[in-house]
C-alpha positions as CSV (number, residue, x, y, z in Angstrom):
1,X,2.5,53.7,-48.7
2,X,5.3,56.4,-47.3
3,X,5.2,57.0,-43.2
4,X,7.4,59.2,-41.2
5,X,7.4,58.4,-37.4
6,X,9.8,60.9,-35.0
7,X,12.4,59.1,-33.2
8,X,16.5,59.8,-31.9
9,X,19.6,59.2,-31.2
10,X,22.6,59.7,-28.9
11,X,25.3,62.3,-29.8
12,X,27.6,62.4,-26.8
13,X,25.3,62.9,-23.8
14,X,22.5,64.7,-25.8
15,X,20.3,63.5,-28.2
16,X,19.5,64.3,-32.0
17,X,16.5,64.3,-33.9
18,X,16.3,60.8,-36.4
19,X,13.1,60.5,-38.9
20,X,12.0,57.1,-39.6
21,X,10.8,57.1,-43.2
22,X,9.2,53.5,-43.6
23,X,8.0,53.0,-47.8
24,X,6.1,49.4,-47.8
25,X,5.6,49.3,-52.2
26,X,5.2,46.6,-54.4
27,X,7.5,44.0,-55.4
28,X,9.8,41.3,-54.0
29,X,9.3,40.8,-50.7
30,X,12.3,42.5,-49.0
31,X,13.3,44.2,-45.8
32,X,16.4,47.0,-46.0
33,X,17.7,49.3,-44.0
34,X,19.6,52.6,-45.4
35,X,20.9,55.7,-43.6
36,X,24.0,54.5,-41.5
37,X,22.7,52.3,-39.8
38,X,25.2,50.0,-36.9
39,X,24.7,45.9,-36.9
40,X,22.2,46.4,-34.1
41,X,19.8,48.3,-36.1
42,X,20.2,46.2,-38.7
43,X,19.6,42.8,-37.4
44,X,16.0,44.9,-36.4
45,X,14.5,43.7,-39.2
46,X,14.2,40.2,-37.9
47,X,13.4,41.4,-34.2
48,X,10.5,43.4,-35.9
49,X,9.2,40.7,-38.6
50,X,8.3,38.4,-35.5
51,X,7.1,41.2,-33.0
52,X,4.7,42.1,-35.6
53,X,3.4,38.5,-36.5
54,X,3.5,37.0,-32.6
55,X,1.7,40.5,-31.8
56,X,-1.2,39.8,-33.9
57,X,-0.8,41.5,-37.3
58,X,0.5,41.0,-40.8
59,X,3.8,41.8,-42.1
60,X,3.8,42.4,-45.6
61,X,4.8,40.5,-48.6
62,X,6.4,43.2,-50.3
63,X,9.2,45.8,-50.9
64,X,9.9,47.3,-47.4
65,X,12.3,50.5,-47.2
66,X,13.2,51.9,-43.8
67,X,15.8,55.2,-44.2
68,X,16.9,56.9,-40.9
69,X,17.3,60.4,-41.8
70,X,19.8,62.3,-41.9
71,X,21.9,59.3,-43.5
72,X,25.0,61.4,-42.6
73,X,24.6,60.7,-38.8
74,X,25.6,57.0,-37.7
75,X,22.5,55.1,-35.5
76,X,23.5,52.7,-33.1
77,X,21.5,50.5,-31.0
78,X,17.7,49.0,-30.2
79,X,15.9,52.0,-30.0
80,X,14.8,52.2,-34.1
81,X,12.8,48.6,-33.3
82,X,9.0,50.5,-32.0
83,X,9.1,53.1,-34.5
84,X,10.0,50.9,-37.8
85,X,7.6,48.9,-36.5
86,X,4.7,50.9,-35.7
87,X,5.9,52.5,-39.3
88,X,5.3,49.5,-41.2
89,X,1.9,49.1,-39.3
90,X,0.7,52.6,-40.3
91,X,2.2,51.8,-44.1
92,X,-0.6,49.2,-44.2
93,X,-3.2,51.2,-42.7
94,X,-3.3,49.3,-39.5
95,X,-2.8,52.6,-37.3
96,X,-3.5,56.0,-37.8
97,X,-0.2,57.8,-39.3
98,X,-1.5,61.2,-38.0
99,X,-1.5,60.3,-34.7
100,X,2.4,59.3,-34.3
101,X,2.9,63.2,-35.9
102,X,3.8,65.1,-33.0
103,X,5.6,62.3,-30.9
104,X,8.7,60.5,-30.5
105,X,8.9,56.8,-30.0
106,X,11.8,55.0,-28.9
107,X,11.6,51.1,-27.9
108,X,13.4,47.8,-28.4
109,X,11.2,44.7,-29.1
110,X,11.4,41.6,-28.2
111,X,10.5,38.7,-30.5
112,X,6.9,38.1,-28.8
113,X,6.2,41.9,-29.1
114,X,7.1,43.1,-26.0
115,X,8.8,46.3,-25.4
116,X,12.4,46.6,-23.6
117,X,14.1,49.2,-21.9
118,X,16.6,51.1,-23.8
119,X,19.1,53.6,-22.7
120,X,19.3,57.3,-23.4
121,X,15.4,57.6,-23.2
122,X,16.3,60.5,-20.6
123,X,18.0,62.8,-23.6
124,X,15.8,61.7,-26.3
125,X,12.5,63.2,-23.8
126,X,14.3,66.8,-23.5
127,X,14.5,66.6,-26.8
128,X,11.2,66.1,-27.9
129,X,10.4,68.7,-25.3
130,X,12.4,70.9,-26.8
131,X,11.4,70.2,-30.2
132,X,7.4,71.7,-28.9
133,X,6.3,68.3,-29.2
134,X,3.3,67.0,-27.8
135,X,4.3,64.0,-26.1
136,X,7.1,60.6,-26.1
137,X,6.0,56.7,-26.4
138,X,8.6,54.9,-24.2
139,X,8.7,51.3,-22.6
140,X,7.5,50.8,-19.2
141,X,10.8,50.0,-18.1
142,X,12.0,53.6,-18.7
143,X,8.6,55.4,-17.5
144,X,10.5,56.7,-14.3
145,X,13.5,58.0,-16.1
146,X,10.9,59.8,-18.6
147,X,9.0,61.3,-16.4
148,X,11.9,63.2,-14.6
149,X,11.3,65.6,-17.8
150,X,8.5,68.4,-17.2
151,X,6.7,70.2,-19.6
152,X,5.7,66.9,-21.8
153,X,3.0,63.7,-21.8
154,X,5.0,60.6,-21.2
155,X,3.0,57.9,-22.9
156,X,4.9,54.0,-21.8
157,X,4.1,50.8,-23.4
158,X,5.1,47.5,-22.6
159,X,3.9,45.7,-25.8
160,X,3.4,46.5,-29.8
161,X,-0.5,45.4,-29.4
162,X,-0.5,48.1,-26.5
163,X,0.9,51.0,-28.4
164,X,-1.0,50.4,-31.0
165,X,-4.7,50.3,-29.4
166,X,-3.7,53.7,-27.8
167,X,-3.0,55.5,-31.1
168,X,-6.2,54.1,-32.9
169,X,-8.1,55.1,-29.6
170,X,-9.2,51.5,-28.6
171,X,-7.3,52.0,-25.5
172,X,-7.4,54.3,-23.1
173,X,-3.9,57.0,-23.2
174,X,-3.5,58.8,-20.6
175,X,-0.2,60.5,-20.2
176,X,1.7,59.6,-16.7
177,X,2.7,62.4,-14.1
178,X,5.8,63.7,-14.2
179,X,8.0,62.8,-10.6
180,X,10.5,65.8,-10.5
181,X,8.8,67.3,-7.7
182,X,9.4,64.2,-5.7
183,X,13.1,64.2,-6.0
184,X,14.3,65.6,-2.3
185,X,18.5,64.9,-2.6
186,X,18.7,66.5,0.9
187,X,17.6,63.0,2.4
188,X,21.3,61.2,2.2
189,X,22.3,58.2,4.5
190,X,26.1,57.1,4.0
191,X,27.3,54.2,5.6
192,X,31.2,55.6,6.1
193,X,31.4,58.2,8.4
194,X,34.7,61.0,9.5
195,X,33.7,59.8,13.4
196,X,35.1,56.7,12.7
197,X,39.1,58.0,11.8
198,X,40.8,58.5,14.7
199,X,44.2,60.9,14.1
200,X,45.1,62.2,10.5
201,X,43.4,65.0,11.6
202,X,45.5,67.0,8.9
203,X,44.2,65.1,6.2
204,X,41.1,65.1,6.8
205,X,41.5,69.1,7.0
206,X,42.6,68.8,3.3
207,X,39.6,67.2,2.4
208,X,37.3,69.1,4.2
209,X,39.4,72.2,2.2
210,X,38.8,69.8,-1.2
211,X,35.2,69.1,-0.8
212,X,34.9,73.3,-0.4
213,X,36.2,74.2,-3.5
214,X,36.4,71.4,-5.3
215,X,40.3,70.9,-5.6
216,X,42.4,68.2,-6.4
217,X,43.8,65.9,-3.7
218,X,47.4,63.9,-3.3
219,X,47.7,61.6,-0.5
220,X,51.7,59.9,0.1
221,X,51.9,57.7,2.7
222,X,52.9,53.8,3.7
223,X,50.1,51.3,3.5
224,X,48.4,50.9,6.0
225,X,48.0,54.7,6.9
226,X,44.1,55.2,6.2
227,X,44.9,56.7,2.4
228,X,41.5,54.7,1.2
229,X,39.9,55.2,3.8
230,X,39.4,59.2,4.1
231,X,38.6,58.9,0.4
232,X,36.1,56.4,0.7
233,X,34.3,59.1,3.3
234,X,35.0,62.1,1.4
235,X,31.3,61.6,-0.4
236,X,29.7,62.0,3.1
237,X,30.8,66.0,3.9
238,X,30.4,66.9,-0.6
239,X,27.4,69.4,-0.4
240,X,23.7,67.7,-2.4
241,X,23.7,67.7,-6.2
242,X,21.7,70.2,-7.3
243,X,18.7,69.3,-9.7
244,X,20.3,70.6,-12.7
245,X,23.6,68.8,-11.5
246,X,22.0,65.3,-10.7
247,X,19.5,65.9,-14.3
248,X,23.3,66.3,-16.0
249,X,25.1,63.1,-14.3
250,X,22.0,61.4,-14.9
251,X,22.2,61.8,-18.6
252,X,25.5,60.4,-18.6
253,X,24.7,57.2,-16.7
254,X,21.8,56.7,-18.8
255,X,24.0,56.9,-21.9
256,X,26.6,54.8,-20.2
257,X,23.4,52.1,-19.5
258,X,24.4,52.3,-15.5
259,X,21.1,53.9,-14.8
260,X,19.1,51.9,-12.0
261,X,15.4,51.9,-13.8
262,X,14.3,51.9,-9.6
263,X,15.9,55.0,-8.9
264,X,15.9,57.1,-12.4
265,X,17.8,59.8,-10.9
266,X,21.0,60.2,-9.3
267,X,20.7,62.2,-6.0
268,X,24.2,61.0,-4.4
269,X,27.6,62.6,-6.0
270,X,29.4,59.9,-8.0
271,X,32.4,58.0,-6.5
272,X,34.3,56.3,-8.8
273,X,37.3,53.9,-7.7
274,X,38.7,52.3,-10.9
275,X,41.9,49.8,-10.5
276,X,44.8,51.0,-11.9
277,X,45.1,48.4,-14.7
278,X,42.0,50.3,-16.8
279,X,42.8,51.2,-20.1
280,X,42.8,55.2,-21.3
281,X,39.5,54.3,-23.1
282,X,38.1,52.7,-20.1
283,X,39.3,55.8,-18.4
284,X,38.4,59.2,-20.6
285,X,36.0,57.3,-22.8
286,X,36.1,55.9,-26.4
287,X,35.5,52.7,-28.3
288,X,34.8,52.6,-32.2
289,X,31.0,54.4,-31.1
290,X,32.4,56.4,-28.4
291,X,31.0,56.0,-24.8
292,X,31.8,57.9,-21.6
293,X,34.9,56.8,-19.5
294,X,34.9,57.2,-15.6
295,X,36.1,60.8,-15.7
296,X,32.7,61.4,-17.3
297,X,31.2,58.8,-14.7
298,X,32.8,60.8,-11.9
299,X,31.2,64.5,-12.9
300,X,29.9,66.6,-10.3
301,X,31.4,64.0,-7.8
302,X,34.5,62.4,-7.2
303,X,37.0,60.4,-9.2
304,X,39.4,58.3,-6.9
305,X,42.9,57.0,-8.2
306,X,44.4,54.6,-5.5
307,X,48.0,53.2,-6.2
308,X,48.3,56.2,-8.6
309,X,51.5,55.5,-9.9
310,X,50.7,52.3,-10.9
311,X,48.8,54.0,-13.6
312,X,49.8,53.4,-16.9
313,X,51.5,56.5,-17.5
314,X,49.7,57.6,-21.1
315,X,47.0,57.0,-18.8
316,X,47.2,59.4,-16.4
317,X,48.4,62.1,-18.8
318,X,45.2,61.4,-20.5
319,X,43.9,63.3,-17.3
320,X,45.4,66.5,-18.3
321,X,43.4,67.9,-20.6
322,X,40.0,67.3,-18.7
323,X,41.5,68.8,-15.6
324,X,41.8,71.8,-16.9
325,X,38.7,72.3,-19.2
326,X,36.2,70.1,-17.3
327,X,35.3,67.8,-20.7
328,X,36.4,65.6,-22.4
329,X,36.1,65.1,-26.7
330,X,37.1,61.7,-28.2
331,X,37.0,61.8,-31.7
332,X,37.0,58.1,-33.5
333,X,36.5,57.6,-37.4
334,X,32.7,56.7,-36.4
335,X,32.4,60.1,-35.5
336,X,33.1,62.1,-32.0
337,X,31.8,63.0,-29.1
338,X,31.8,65.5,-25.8
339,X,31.6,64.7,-22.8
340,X,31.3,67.1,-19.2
341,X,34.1,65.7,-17.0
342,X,34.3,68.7,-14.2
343,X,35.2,65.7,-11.3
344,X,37.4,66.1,-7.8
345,X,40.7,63.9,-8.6
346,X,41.9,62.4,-5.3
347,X,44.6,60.3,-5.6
348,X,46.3,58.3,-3.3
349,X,50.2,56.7,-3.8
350,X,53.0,55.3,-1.6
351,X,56.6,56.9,-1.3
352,X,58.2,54.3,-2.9
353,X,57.8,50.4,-4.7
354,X,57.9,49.1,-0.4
355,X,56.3,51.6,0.6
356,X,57.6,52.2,3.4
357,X,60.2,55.4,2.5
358,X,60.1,57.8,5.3
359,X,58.0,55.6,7.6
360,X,60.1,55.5,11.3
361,X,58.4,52.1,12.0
362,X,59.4,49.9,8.9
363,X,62.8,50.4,7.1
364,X,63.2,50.8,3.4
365,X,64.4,48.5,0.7
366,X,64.4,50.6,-2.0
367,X,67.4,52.2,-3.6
368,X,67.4,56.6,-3.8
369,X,67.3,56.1,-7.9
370,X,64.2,53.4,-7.3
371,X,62.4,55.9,-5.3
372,X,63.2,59.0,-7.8
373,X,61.9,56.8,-10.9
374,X,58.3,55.6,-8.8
375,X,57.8,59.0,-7.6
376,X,58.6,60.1,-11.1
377,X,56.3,58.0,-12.7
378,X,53.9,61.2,-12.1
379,X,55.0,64.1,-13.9
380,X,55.4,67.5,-13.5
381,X,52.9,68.9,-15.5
382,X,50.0,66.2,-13.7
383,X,51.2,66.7,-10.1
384,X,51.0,70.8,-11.0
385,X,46.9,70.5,-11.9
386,X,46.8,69.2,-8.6
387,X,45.8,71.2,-5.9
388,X,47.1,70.0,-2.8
389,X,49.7,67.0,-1.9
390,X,49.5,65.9,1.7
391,X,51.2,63.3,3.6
392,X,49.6,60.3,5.5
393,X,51.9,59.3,8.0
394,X,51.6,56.0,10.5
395,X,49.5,56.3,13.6
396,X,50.7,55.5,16.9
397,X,49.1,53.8,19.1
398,X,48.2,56.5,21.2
399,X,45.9,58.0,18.7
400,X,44.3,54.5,17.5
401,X,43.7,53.4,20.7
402,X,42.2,57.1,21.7
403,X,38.1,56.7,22.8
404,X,37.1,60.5,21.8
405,X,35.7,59.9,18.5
406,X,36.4,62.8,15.7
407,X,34.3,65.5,14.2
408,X,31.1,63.7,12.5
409,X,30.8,63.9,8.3
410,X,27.6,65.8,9.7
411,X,29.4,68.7,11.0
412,X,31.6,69.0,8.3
413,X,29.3,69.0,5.8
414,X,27.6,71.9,7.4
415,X,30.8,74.2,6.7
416,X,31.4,72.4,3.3
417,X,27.8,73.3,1.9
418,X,28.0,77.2,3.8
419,X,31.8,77.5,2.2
420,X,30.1,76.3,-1.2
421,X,27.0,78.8,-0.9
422,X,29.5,82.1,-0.2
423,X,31.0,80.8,-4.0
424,X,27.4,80.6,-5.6
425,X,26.8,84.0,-4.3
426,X,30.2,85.4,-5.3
427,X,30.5,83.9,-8.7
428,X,27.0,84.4,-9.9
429,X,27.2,81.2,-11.7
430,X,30.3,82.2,-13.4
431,X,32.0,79.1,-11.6
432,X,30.6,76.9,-9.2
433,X,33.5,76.5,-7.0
434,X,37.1,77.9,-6.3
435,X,38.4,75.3,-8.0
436,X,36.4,76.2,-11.7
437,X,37.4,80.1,-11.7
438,X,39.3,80.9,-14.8
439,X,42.4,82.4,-14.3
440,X,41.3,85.8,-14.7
441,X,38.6,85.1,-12.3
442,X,40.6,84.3,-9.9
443,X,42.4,87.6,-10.3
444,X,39.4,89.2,-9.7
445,X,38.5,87.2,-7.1
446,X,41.3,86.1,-4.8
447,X,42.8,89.8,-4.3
448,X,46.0,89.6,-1.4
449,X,46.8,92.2,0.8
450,X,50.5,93.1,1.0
451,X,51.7,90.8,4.1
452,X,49.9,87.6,1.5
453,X,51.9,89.0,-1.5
454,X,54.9,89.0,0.0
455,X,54.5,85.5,1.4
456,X,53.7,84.4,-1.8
457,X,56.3,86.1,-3.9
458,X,59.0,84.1,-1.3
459,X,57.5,80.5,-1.6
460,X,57.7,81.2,-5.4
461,X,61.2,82.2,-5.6
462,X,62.2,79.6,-2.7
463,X,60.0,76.5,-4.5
464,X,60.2,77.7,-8.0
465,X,56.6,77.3,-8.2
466,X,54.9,77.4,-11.8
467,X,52.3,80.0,-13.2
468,X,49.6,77.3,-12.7
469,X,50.7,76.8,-8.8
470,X,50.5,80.7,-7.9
471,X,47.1,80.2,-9.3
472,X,46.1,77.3,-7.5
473,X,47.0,78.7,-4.6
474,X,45.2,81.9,-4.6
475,X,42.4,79.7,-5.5
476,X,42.8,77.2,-2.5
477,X,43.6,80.2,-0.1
478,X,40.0,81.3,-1.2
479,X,38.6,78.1,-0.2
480,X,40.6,78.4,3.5
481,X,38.9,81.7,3.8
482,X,35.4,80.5,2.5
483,X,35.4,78.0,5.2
484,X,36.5,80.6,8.3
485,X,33.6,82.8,6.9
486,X,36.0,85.4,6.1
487,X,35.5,88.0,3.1
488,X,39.1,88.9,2.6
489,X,42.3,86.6,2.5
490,X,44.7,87.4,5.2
491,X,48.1,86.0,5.0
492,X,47.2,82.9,7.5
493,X,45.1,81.9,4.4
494,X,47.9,81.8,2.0
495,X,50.4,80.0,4.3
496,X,48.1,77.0,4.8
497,X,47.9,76.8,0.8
498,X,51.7,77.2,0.2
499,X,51.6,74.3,3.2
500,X,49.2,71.8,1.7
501,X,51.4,71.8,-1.8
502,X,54.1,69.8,0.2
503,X,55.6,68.1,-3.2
504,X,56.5,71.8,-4.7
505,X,59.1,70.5,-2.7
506,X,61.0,67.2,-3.7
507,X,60.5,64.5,-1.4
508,X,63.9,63.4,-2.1
């Protein structure tokens, strides 16, 4: 007998559509597998033989042909194990083969006939909803992450017995609520706080700027000087995610497998903090089935680089390219994939191998060509996608030891999220900050009056600054006025900018 059961797979961070075509048919008892199918779906065979005997039922004695359609598209992982082997089952007449017609079913089994958690089940339930389907079997473990999806009956199972009984109507289905309406991202608690910085009241100015319009950050400074620690706080003044943002960052983590099955979706902006020995793979994403790096890991939130030159270089130039279009594509001989990568870089670096080049408390060992080839080790066309470079001097004791705490992440955030709704209403989702406007956008947008042009045409001439600088800078003197409420950029708006791009300038 010939069954098809609906089921998917993952394509970068969306799913596609996969038929399971199960023929059971006389002859030699055999079990194979056709339609590109990875080592994991392969060695399914023997997952599903015993789930289907320790589960009460009879495997057959016969030919058994499973084909994953389209055969062009390579299938990777667990998730073929339920519907092969409620497919077999309805080959035999065990189940009902009508009633799998209009749903998807995605599930690993175990070898007792249990059903595991898989990832991707987020995707593969807008796609059946898409697809005008009735309804999605999933495992327990992944009803929360399911049911974020509206518009579509979430049926879970946590055995092969169970999932069976519902279909022939021996047990009770009843499809489970979706939670969506439940998801409240304005209820935040961060543990770091801006109160807690006393000085580098500059800095944090830049970040505040940053978190406004979502620009890239530089900090240079000796250790010691609180680089890490303003990063680390930088996700406490970053405006909510939005539900299609966190619905987007969820998907990814659920591809990744990072998804916490307790809380199924992501209400906090990302921080990633890799160390600066990871790999460019580990970095923009790849692998022989390719997976999404931390630039993919950091979208709609933050992606923090500390030691940056320590970097491998190919590394960090690996960053280009997603800097400027907000995704990432790795393409690999199994096939390719997109990712969205739209993240914050902040970075963070000393002036030199000691560190300590500049710093008035701690002399410097470090010869003038040592310095030149460290500071070198990020290039020109890197340090010009990013937005502002600040420096993080030494505090002195007067300001460490100060008892008036600083402005409160609270506060902050209040400006960052108002700043951040003035570009929403401005854009009209064209961009959804200063930092995303295309350059002819930004034309549009960022219009000078003649005291800013002027300004602007001298720090060009004077700094030699690039195309891609004049830009940024309109775009972060946008942000500067976004934040003082203003509708028009005045020329106090464009000196700050020009200011907080310090390494125009050579530091050498």
């Amino acid at each position: 007998m010939f069954v098809k059961i609906r089921s998917s797979t993952i394509m970068g961070i969306a799913a596609s559509p996969i038929i399971v075509e199960v023929d059971v048919a006389c002859g030699l008892p055999q079990f194979s597998t056709v339609g590109l199918p990875d080592a994991a779906v392969k060695e399914s065979r023997d997952r599903i033989r015993a789930a289907i005997k320790n589960s009460g039922y009879h495997f057959p004695r016969n030919h058994v042909t499973v084909n994953l359609a389209p055969a062009d598209i390579k299938k990777e992982g667990t998730g073929f194990d339920l519907p092969i082997a409620m497919g077999i089952l309805a080959a035999q007449g065990v189940l009902n083969p009508e009633a799998l017609g209009d749903l998807v079913v995605a599930g690993e089994l175990s070898l007792d006939g249990g059903v595991k958690g898989i990832c991707g089940v987020l995707q593969a339930t807008f796609e059946a909803r898409e697809a005008g389907l009735r309804g999605i079997i999933v495992p327990e473990e992944n009803l929360a992450e399911a049911a974020i999806v509206s518009g579509i009956d979430i049926f879970p199972v946590s055995t092969l017995a169970q999932a069976v009984e519902q279909l022939n109507g021996t047990r009770p289905a009843l499809p489970f609520p979706q939670n969506n309406g439940d998801i409240r991202p304005w209820e935040q608690v961060f543990p770091r706080d801006f109160s807690e910085i006393k000085g580098q009241n500059h800095v944090k100015r830049a970040l505040e700027i940053a978190a406004a319009g979502g620009h890239n950050l530089l900090m240079i400074g000796p250790p010691g000087s609180g680089k890490t620690m303003l990063a680390e706080r930088l996700g406490s003044i970053l405006p909510p995610l939005t539900l299609e943002e966190a619905i987007e960052t969820t998907k990814i983590f659920s591809v990744a497998g990072l998804l916490d099955r307790k809380k199924p979706l992501l209400t906090d902006r990302p921080f990633r903090a890799p160390h600066h020995s990871i790999s460019d793979a580990g970095l923009v994403g790849g692998g022989h089935q390719p997976k999404p790096g931390e630039i993919s890991l950091a979208h709609n939130g933050v992606l923090f680089l500390d030691e940056f030159p320590e970097f491998k270089k190919h590394v960090l130039e690996s960053l280009r390219q997603p800097l400027e279009s907000g995704y990432i594509t790795i393409t690999r001989a199994a096939g390719f994939a997109s990712y969205p990568a739209r993240f914050m870089l902040v970075a963070a670096m000393n002036p030199c191998p000691c560190g300590y080049f500049g710093d008035s408390a701690h002399p410097c060992r470090c010869s003038t060509q040592t310095i030149r080839q460290y500071q070198g080790r990020i290039s020109g066309p890197l340090l010009d996608r990013i937005d502002m470079h600040v420096e993080v001097p030494r505090l002195a004791y007067r300001d460490l030891s100060g008892a008036c705490p600083g402005e409160s992440s609270a506060g902050i955030r209040e400006r960052v999220v108002r700043a951040r709704e003035a570009q929403r209403r401005r854009g009209g989702g064209a961009a959804p900050v200063n930092a995303a406007l295309a350059d002819r956008q930004a034309r549009e947008i960022c219009l000078l009056d003649g005291e800013s042009r002027a300004l602007i045409e001298m720090a060009m001439d004077k700094l030699g600054l690039s195309a891609r600088s004049y830009t940024r800078i309109l775009k972060l003197a946008r942000t500067i006025a976004d934040l003082a409420a203003e509708g028009n950029i005045q020329s106090s708006h464009v000196a700050e900018a020009i200011h907080l791009r310090n390494l125009d300038r050579r530091l050498i």
